[in-house]
MMTF fields as JSON, N, C-alpha, C and O atoms, coordinates in Angstrom:
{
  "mmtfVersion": "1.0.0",
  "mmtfProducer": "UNKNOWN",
  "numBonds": 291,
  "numAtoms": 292,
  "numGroups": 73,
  "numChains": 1,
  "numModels": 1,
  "chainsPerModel": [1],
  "groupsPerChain": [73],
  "chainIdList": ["A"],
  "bondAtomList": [4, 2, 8, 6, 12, 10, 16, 14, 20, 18, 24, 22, 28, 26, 32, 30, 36, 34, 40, 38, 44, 42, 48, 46, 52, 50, 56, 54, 60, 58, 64, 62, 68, 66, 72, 70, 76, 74, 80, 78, 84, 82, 88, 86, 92, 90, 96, 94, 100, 98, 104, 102, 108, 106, 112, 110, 116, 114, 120, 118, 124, 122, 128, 126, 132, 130, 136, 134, 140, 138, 144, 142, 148, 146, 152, 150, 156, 154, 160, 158, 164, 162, 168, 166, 172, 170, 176, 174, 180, 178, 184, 182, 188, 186, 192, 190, 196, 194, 200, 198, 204, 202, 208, 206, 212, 210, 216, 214, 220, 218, 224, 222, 228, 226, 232, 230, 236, 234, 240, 238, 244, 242, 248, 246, 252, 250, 256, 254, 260, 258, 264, 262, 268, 266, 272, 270, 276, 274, 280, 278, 284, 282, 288, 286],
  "bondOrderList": [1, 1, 1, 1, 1, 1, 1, 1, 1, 1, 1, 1, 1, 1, 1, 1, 1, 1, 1, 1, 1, 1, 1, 1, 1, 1, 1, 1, 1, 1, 1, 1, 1, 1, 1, 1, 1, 1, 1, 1, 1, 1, 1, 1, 1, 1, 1, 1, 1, 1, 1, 1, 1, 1, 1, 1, 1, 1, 1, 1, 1, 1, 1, 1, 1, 1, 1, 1, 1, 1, 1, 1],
  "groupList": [{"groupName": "UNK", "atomNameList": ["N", "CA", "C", "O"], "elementList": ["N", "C", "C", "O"], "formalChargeList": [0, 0, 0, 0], "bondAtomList": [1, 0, 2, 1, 3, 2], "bondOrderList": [1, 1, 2], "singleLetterCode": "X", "chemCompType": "L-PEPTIDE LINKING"}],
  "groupTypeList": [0, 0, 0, 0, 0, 0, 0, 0, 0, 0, 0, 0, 0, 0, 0, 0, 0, 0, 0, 0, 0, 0, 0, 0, 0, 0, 0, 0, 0, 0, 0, 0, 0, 0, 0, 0, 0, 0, 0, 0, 0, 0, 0, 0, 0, 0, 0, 0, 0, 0, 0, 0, 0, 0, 0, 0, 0, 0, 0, 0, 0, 0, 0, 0, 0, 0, 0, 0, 0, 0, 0, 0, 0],
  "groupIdList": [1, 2, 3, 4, 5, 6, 7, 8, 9, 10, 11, 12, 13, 14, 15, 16, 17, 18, 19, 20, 21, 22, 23, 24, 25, 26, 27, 28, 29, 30, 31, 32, 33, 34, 35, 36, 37, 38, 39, 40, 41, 42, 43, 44, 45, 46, 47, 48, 49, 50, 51, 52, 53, 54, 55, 56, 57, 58, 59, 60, 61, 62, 63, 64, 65, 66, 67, 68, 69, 70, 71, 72, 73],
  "secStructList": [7, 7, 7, 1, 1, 1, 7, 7, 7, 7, 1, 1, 1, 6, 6, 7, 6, 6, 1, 7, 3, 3, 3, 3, 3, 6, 6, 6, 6, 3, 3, 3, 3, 6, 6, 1, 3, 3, 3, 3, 6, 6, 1, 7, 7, 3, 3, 6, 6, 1, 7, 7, 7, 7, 7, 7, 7, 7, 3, 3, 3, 3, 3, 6, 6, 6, 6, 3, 3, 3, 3, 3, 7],
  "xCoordList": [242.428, 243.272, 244.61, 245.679, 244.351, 245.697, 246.878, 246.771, 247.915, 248.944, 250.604, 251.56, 250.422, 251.203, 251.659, 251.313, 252.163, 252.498, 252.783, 253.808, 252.04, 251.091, 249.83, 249.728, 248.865, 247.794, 246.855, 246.791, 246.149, 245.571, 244.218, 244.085, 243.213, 241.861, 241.175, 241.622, 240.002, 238.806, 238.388, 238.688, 237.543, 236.732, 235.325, 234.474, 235.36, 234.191, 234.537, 233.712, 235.836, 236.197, 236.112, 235.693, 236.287, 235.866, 236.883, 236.707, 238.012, 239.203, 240.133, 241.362, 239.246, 238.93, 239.905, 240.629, 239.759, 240.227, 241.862, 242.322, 242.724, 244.001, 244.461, 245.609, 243.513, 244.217, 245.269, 245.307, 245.962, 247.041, 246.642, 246.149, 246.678, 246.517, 246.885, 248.036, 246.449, 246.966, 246.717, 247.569, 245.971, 245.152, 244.763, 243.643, 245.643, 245.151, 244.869, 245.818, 243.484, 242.978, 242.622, 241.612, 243.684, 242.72, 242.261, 241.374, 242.839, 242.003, 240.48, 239.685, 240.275, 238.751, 238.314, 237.106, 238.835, 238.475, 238.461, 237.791, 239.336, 238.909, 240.427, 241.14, 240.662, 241.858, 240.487, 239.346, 241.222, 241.173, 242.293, 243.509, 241.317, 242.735, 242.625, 241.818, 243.942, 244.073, 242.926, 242.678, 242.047, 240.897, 240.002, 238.994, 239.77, 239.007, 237.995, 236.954, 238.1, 237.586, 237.174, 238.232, 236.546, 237.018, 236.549, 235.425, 237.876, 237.316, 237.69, 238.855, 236.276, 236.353, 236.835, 237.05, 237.027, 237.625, 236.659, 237.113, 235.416, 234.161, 234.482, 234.049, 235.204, 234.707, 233.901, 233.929, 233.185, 232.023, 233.339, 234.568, 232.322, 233.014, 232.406, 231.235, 232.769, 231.639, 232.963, 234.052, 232.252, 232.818, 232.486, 231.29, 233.229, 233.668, 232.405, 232.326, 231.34, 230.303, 229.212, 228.12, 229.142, 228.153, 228.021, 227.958, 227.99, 227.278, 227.928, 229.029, 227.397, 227.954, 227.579, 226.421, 229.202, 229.306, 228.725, 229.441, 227.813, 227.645, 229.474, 230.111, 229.508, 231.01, 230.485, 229.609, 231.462, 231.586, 232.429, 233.133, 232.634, 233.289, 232.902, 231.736, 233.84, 233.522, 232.983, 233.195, 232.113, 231.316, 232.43, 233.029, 232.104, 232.967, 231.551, 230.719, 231.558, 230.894, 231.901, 232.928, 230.956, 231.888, 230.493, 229.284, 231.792, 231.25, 230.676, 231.578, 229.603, 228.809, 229.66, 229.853, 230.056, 230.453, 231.929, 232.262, 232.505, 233.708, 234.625, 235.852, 233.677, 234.406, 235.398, 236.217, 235.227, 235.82, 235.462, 234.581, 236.329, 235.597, 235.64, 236.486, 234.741, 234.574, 234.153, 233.522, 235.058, 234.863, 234.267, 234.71, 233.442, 232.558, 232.689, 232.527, 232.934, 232.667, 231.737, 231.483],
  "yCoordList": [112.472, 113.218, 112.535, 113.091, 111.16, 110.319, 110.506, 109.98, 111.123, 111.822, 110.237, 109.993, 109.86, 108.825, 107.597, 107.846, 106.588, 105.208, 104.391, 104.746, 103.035, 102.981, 103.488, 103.638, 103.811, 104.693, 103.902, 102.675, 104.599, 104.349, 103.558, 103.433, 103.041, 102.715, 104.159, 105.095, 104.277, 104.482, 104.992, 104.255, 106.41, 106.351, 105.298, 105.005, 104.819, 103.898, 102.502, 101.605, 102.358, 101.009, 100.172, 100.852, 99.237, 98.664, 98.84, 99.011, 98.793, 99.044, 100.46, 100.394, 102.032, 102.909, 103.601, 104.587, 102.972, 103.519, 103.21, 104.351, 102.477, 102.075, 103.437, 103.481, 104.54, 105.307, 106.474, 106.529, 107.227, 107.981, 109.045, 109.875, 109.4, 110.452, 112.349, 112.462, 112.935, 114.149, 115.151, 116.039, 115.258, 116.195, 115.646, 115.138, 115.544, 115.26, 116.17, 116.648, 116.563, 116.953, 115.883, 115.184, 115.818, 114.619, 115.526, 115.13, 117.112, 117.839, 118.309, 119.043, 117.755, 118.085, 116.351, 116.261, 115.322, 114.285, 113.743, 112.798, 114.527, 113.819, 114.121, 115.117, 112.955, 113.306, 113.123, 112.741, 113.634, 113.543, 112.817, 113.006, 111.682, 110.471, 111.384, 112.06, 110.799, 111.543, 110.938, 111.544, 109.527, 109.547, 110.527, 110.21, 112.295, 112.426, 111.873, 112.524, 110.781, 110.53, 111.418, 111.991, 111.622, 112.099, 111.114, 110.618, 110.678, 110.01, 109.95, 109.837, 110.059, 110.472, 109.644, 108.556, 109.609, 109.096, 108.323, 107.479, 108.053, 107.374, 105.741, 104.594, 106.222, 105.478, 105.528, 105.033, 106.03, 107.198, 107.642, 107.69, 107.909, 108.504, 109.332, 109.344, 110.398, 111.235, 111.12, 111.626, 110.365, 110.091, 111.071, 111.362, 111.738, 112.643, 113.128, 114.227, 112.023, 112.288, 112.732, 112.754, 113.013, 113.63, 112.11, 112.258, 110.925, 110.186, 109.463, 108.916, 109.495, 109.082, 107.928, 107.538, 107.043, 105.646, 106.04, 106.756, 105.7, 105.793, 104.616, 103.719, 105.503, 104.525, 102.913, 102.445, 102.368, 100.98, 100.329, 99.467, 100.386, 99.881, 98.619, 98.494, 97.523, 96.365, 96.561, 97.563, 95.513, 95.417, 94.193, 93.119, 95.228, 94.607, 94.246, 95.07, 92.699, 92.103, 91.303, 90.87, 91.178, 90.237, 89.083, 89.044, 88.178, 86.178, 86.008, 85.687, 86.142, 85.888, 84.793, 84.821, 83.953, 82.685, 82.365, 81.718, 83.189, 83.363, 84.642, 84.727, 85.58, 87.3, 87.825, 88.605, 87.215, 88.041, 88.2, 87.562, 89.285, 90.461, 89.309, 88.425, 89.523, 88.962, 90.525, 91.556, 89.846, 91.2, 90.664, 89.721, 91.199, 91.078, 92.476, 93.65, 92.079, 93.565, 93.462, 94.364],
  "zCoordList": [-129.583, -128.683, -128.436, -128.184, -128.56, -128.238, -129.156, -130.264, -128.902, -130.021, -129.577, -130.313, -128.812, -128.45, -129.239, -130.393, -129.221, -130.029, -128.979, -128.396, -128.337, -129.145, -128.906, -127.688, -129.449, -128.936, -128.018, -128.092, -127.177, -125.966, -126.767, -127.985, -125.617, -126.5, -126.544, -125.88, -127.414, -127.568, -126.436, -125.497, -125.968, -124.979, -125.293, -124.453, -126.804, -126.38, -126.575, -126.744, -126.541, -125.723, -124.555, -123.618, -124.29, -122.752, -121.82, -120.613, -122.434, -121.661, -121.809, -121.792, -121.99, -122.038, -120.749, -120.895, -119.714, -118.365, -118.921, -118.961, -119.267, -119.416, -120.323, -120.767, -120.572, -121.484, -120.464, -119.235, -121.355, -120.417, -119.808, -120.571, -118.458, -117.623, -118.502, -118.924, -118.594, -119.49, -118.313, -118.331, -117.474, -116.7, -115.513, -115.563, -113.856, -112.947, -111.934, -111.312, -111.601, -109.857, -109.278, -109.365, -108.592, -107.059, -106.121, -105.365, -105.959, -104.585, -105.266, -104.679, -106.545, -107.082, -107.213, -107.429, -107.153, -107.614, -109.061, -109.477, -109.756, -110.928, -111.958, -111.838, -112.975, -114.195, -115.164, -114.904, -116.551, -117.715, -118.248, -118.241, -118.844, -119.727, -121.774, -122.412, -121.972, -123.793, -124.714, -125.756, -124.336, -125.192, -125.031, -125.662, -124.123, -123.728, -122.834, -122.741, -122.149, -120.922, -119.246, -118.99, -118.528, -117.683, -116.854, -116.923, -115.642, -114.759, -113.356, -112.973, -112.305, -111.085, -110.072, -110.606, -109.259, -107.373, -107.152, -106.379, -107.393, -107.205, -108.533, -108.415, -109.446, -110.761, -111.507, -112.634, -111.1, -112.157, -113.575, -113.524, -114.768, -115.726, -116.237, -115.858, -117.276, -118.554, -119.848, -120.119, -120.231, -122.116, -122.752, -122.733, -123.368, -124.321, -125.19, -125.738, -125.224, -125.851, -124.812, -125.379, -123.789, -122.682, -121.693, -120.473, -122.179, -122.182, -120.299, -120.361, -119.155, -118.111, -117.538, -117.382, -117.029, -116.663, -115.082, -114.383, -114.713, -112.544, -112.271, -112.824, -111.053, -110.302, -109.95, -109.222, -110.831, -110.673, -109.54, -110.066, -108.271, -107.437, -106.856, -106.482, -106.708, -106.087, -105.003, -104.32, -104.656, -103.644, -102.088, -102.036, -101.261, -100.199, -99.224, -98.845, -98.939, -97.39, -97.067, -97.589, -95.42, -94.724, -94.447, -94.218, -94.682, -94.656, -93.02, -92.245, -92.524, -91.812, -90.943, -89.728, -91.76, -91.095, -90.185, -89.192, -91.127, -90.562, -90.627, -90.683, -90.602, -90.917, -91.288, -90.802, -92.409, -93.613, -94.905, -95.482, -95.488, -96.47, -97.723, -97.855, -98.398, -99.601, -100.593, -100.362, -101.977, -102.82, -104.022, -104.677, -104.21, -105.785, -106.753, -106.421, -107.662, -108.846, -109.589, -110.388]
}
């Protein structure tokens, strides 16, 4: 789908998300990038092949000890 230079990755690349926006709803939650990707407001994805990522979002706590947020991905 990627018609651009230089071309985007692979939807089955790892770095897949860096591809170019072609198609955005944010009042539905979701773009379509030019690898055929689609990907949602959650981070959730569905690759071009059916095949769906669940949303990967860092994990936010707070340090018990001294309150504040610590972020893990």
């Amino acid at each position: 789908m990627c018609s651009h230079r230089p071309a985007c990755p692979t939807a089955d690349h790892p770095d897949r998300d860096a591809a170019r926006v072609v198609a955005a709803h944010p009042e539905q939650g979701w773009s379509l990038l030019c690898n055929g990707t689609v990907v949602f407001d959650d981070t959730g994805e569905l690759l071009p092949g059916g095949e769906i990522i669940p949303p990967h979002r860092p994990v936010v706590t707070t340090m018990p000890s001294r309150g504040r947020l610590a972020v893990a991905a």
